[in-house]
DOTISE-920943 format. One line per field, with one value per residue (C-alpha): residue in three letters; residue number from 1; x, y, z. Coordinates in Angstrom, 2 decimals. Last residue first. Layout:
rest	[Ala,...] $
nr	[NUM,...] $
px	[X,...] $
py	[Y,...] $
pz	[Z,...] $
This chain:
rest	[Unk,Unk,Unk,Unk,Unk,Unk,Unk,Unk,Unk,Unk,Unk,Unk,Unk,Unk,Unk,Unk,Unk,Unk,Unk,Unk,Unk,Unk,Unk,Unk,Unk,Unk,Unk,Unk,Unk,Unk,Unk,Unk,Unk,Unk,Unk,Unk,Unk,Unk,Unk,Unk,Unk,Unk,Unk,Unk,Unk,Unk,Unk,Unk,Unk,Unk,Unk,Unk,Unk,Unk,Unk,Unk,Unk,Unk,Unk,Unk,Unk,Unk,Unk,Unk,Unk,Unk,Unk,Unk,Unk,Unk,Unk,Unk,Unk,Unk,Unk,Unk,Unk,Unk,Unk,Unk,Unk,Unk,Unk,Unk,Unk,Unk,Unk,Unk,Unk,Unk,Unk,Unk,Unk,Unk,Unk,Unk,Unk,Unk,Unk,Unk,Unk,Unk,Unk,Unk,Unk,Unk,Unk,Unk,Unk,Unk,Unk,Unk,Unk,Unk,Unk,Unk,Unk,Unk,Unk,Unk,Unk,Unk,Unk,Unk,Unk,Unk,Unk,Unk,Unk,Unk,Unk,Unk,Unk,Unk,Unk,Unk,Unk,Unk,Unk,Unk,Unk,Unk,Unk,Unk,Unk,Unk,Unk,Unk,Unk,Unk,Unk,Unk,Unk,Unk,Unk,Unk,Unk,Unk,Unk,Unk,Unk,Unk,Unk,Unk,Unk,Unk,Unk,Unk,Unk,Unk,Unk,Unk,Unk,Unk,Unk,Unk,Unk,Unk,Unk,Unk,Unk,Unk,Unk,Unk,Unk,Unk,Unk,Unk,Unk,Unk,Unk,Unk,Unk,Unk,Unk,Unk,Unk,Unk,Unk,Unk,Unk,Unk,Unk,Unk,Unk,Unk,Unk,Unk,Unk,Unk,Unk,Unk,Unk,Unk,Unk,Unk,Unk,Unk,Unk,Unk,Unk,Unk,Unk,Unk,Unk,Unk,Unk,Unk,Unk,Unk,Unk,Unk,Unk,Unk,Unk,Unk,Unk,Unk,Unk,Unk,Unk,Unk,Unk,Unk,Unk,Unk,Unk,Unk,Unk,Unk,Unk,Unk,Unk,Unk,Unk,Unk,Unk,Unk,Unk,Unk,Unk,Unk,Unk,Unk,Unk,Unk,Unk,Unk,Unk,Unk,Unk,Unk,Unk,Unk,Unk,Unk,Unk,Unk,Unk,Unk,Unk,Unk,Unk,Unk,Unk,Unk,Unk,Unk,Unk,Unk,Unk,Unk,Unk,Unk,Unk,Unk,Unk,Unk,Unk,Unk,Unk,Unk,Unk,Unk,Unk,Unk,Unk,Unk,Unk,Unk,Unk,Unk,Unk,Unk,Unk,Unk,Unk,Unk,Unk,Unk,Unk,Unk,Unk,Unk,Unk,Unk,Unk,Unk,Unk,Unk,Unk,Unk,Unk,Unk,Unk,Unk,Unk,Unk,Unk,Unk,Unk,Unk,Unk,Unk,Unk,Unk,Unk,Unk,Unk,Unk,Unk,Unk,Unk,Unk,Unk,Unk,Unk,Unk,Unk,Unk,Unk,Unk,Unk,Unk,Unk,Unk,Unk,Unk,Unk,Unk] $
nr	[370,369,368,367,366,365,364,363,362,361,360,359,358,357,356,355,354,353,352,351,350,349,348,347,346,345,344,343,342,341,340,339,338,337,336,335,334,333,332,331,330,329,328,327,326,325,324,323,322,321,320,319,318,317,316,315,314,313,312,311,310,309,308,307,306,305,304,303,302,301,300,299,298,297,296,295,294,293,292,291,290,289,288,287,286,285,284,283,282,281,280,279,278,277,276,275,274,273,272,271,270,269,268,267,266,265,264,263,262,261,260,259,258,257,256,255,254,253,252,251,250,249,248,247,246,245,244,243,242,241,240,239,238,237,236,235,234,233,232,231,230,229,228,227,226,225,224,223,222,221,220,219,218,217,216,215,214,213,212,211,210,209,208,207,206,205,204,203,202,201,200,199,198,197,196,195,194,193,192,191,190,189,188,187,186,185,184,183,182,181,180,179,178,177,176,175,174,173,172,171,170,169,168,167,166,165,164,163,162,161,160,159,158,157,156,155,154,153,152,151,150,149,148,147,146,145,144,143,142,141,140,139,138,137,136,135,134,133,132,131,130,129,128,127,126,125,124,123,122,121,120,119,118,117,116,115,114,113,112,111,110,109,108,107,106,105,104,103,102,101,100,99,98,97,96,95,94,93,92,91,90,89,88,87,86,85,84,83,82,81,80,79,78,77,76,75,74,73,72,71,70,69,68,67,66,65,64,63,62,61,60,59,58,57,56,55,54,53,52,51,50,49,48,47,46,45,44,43,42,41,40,39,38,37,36,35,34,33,32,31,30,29,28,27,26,25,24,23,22,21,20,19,18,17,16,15,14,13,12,11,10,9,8,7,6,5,4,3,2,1] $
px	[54.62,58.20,60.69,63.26,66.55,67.40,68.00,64.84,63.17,64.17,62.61,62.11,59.51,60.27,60.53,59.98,62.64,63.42,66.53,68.51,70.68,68.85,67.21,65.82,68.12,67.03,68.09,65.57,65.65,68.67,69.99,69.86,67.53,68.40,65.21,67.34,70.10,72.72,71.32,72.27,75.44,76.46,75.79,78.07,80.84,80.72,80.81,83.11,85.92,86.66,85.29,81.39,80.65,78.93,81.16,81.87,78.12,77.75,80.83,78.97,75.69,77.85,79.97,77.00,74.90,77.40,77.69,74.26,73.77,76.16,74.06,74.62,77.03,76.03,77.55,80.46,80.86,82.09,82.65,83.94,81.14,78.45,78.85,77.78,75.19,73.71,74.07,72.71,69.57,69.46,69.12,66.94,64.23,63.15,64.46,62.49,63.66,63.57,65.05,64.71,62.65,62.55,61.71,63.03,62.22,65.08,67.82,68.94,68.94,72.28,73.53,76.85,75.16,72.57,74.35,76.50,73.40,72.38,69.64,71.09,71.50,68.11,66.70,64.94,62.33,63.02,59.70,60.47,61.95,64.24,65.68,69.12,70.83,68.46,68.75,72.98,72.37,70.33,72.25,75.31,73.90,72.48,76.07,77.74,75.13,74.21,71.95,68.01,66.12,62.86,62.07,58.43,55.99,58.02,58.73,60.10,62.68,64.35,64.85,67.24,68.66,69.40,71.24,73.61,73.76,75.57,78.70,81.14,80.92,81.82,79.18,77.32,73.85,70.94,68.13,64.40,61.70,57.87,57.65,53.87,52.31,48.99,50.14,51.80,53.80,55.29,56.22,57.79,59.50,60.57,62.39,63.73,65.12,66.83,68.50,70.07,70.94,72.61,74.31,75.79,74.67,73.58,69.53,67.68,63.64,61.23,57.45,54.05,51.45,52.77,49.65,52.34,50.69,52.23,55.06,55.58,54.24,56.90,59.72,58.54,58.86,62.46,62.99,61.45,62.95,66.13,67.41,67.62,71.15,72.54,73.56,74.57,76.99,78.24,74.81,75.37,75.19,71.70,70.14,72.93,70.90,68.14,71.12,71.42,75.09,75.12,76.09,77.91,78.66,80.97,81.60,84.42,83.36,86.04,84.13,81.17,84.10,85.18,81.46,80.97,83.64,82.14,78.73,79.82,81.82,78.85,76.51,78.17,80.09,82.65,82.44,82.63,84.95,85.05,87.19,90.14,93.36,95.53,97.34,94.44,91.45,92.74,94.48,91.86,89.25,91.20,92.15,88.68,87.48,90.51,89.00,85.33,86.09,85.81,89.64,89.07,90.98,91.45,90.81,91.62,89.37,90.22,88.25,90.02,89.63,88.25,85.20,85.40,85.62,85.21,82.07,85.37,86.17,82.57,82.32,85.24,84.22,81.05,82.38,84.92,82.60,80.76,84.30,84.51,81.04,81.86,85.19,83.76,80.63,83.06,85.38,83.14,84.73,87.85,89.91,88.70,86.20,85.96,87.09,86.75,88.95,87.63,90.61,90.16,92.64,95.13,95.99,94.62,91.21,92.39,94.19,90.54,93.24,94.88,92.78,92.93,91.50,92.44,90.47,91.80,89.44,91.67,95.21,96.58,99.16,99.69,99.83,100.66,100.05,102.64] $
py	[125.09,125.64,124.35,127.17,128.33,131.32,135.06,136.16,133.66,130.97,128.04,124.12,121.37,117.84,114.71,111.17,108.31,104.89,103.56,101.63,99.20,97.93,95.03,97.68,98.50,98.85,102.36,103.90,107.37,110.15,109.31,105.97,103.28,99.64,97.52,95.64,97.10,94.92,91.89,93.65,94.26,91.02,89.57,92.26,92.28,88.38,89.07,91.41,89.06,90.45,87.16,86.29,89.23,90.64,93.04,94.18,95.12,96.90,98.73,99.79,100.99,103.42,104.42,105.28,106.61,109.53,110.23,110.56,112.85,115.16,115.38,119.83,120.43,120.64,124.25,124.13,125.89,122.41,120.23,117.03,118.34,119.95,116.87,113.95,116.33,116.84,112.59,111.77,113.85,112.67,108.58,109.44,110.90,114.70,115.55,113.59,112.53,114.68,114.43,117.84,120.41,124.15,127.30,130.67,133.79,135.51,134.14,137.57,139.09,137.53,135.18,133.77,133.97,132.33,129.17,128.71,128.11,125.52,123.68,124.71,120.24,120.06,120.89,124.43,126.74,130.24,132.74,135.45,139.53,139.20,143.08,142.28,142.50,140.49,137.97,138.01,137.57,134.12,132.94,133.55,131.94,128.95,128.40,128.27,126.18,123.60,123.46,122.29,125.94,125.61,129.44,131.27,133.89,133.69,136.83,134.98,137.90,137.75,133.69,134.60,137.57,135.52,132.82,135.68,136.94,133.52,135.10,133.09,129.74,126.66,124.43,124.88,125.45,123.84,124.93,124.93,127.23,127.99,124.46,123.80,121.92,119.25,117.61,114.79,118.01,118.23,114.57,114.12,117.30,116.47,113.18,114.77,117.50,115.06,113.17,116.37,117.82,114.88,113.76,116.89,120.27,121.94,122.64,125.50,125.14,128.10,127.74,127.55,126.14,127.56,127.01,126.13,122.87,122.34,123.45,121.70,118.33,118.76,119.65,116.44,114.16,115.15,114.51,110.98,109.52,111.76,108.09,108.60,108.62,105.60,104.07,100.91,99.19,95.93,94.59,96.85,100.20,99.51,101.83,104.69,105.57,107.57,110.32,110.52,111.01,111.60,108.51,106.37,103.53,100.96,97.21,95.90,93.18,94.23,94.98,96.42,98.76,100.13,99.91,102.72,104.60,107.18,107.11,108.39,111.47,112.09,111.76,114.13,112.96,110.11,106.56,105.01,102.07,97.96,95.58,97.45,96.63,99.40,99.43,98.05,98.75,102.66,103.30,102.91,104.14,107.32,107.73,107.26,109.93,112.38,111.77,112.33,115.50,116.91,117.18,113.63,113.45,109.93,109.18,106.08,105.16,103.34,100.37,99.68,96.23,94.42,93.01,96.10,98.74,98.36,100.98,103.86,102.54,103.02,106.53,107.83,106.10,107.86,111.30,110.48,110.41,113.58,115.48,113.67,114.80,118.48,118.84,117.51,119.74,123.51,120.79,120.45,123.22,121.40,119.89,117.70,115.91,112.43,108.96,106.74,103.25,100.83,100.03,97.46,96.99,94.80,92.86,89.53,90.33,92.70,90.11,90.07,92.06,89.32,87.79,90.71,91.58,94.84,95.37,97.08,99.78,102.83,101.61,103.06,105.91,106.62,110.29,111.65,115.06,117.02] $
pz	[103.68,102.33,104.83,105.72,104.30,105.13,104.34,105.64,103.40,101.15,100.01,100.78,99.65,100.63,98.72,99.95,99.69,98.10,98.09,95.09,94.53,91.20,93.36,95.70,98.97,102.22,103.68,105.14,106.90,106.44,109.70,109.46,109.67,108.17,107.45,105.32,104.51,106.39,103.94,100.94,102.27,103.56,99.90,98.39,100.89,100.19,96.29,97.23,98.77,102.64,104.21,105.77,105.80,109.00,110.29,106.51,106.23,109.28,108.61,104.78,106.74,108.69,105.57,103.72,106.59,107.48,103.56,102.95,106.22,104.59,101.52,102.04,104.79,108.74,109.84,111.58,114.72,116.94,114.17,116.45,119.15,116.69,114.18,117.15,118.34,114.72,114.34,117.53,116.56,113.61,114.48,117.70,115.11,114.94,112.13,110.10,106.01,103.05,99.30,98.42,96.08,95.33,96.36,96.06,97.53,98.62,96.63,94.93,98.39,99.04,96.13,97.64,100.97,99.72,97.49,100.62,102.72,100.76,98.83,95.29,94.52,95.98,93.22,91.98,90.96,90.36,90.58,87.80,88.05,85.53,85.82,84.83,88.46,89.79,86.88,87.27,91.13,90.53,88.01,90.19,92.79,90.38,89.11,92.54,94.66,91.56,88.80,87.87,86.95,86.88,85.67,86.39,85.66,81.89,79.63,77.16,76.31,80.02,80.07,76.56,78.61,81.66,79.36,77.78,81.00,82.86,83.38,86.11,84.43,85.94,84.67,81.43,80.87,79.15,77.23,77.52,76.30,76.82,78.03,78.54,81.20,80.75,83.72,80.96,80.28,83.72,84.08,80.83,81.24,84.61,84.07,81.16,83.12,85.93,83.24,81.47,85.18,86.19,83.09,82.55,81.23,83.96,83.39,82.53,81.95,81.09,82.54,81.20,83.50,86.99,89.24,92.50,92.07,89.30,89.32,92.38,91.19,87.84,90.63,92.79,89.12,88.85,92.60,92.04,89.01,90.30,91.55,95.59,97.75,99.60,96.25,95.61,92.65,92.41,90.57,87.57,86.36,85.35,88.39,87.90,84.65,86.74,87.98,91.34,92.44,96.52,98.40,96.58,96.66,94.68,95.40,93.35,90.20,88.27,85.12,87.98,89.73,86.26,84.59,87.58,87.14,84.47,85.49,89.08,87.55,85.48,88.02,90.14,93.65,93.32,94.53,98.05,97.52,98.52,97.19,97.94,95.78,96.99,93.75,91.00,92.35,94.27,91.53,88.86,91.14,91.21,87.57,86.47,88.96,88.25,83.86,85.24,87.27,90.45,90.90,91.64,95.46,96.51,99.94,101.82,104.49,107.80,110.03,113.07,113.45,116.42,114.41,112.24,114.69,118.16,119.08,118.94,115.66,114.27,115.67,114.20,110.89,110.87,111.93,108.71,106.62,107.53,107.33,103.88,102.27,103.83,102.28,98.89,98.19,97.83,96.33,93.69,91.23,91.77,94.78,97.55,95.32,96.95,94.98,98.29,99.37,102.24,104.61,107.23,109.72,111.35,108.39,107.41,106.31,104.11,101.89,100.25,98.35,97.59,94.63,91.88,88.76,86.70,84.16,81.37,79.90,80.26,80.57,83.67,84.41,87.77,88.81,92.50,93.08,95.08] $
């Protein structure tokens, strides 16, 4: 049974004990994770990858002899679960430290919460640009879509696709991401031959397939996520709409194919990229493949091995469990830091840099597009 607390929205809830941490026999670090909900098909993937970290962090000793633990609280994907979870998990549990939700909007929701209560939040897959003024309590492991949205526009681009139709979800990720692309893709002397957004969830997405069908475009950028952009996908095939689809790296999956088949063949799109071929990724795919044994590696899983990795690094150097110490200890753990997923020094907005890849599908798979 779901458990419900009811908290007044906008009350911060400030605490001294908590810091109490540092006198029990283990460290506990809260996380608002999508377990149920139309994200859930993200969220048991982001935890098992968590908790591969924390597995391997207690086995190296923990936190300074600790055992380090994480407290989940499902979201139901949503903002209003989100809210509800940080809430809880601030002003029951008291943690000064929490891995916030996946989604921009989910993540834009809590983050005044955990900056008003000055709590470290981080996440470790939301990307929308305005998660750089949330505050200085709040990280990300994960790139700003200032540089994905700008690697669609170069793609476009380069692909010799001038005029193009844009879809995006509509939510704060897929409205920021557009505009970051628009800007870009027009200042490359690109037109927009029409743009519109879409809503999540749906299972019928024809009425939106029929409006791309009467443009008549070569080619569709079309920023979504694995279930909407399969069925998008299979809805066009099925209507004729015979365009190149250009994507994010939110579709990069092998869920989205199978749940599209032979609609997906084809498409390319972006990603935020880092080498396979370093000691820190290899451990990491042999480290899954024995607790995981048959599982395929999830989509941002990487993210949310480095997140909680970095974080225990942090908290074994802090000077005390208080945030602002967490905070100072985590900046400084950052530096230089080299995870699986490739850099993770923070900027002064709590941000990472990264590169962009190219990816598509062919034979059924999803390849590197070269």
């Amino acid at each position: 049974m779901k458990k419900i607390i009811f908290l007044l929205t906008g009350f911060c809830f400030f605490f001294s004990g908590a810091y109490a941490l540092a006198g029990t026999n283990e460290v506990v670090v809260g996380s608002v994770t999508p377990l149920t909900g139309k994200l859930a098909v993200y969220g048991e993937g982001f935890q098992q990858a968590m908790l591969l970290a924390l597995d391997e962090v207690n086995a190296s000793g923990g936190i300074n002899g600790k055992p380090m633990k994480i407290l989940f609280e499902d979201n139901n994907s949503t903002s209003k679960g989100s809210v509800s979870g940080i809430q809880k998990l601030i002003a029951i549990h008291k943690f000064p430290v929490i891995f916030g939700p996946a989604a921009s909007s989910n993540f834009l929701a809590v983050c005044p919460i955990a900056q008003d209560n000055k709590v470290i939040l981080i996440g470790a897959e939301s990307a929308a640009s305005a998660i750089s003024t949330c505050g200085s309590y709040v990280f990300r492991v994960f790139p700003s879509d200032l540089g994905q949205g700008k690697g669609v526009a170069e793609l476009t681009d380069n692909l010799g696709y001038k005029k193009v139709v844009l879809t995006y979800v509509n939510n704060d990720w897929g409205v920021g991401l557009a505009e970051v692309f628009k800007e870009q893709f027009l200042k490359n002397g690109g037109k927009l031959i029409d743009e519109f957004a879409h809503d999540e969830g749906k299972t019928d997405y024809r009425s939106e397939i029929l409006r791309i069908k009467k443009e008549s475009p070569k080619a569709v950028v079309n920023i979504t996520y694995i279930k909407e952009g399969a069925t998008m996908l299979k809805q066009a095939y099925e209507t004729g709409v015979n365009v190149q689809w250009l994507m994010g790296s939110a579709s990069k999956s092998p869920k989205m194919v199978a749940l599209a088949g032979g609609a997906a063949e084809g498409v390319i799109g972006t990603y935020p990229t880092f080498s396979q071929e370093t000691p820190q990724y290899r451990a990491f795919k042999e480290a899954w493949a024995r607790k995981y044994p048959g599982k395929k590696m999830p989509i941002f899983g990487e993210y949310n091995y480095d997140m909680v990795k970095l974080t225990a690094k942090a908290l074994k150097g802090a000077q005390s469990m208080s945030p602002d110490d967490i905070r100072a200890a985590l900046i400084k753990a950052s530096k230089g830091y080299i995870g699986v997923t490739g850099d993770k020094t923070f900027d002064a907005n709590g941000d990472i840099s990264a590169t962009y890849g190219r990816w598509t599908v062919k034979g059924g798979k999803i390849g590197d597009y070269k």
